[in-house]
N, C-alpha and C positions, 0 to 999 in steps of 0.2 A: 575518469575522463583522462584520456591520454592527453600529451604536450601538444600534437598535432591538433587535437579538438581544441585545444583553449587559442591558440596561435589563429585555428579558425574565427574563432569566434571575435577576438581581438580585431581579425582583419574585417569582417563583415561591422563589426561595432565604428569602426575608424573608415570606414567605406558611407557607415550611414551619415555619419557626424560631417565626413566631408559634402555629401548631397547636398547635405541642412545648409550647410555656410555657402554651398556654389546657387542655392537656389534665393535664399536671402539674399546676397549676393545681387540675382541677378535683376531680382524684386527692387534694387536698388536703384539698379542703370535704368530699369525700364521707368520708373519714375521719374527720376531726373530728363531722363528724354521727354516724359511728356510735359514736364513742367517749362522744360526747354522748349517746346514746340508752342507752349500754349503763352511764354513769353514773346515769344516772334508774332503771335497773332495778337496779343495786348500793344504791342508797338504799331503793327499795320492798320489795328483799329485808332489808336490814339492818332498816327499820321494822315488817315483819311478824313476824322471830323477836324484836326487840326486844318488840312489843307480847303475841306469845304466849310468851313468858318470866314477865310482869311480868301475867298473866292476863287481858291485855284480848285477845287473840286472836280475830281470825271462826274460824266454825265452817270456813270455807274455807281455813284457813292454809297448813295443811299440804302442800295440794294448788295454791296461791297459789306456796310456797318454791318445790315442784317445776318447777312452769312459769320462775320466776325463774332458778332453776340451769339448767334447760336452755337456758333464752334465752342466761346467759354461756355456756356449755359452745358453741355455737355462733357466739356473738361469739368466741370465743376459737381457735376451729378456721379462723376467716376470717382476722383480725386479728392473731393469734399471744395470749400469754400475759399476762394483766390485770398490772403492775405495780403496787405500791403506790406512791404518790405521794412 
């Protein structure tokens, strides 16, 4: 095996290695974004039964909650199980 093959093969090895870490990597951001996203909708759920408790509620609330609970029920089927912090 000439110097050339091995230089090859070094650079396809150090090409694979770097895919691994850009994909892991990206497996990372995508998950924080949706644990981020599914933080935002834990707060606009908690602000809507908040607000319809204390009778400031839209006349949409109810139907506002439902959409909320399904949206985690669905983060949660992807993601696994909402921990509390």
């Amino acid at each position: 095996m000439g110097l050339m093959d091995k230089v090859k093969e070094q650079a396809a090895a150090a090409a694979s290695v770097a895919k691994d870490v850009a994909q892991k990597g990206q497996a990372k951001v995508d998950e924080l974004q949706a644990r981020r996203a599914a933080d935002g909708v834990l707060r606009d759920l908690g602000l809507t039964v908040y607000l319809t408790k204390v009778g400031r509620g839209s006349p949409s609330a109810e139907s506002d909650i439902a959409g909320y609970v399904e949206t985690i029920r669905e983060y949660e089927n992807e993601h696994g199980p909402i921990q509390p912090d």
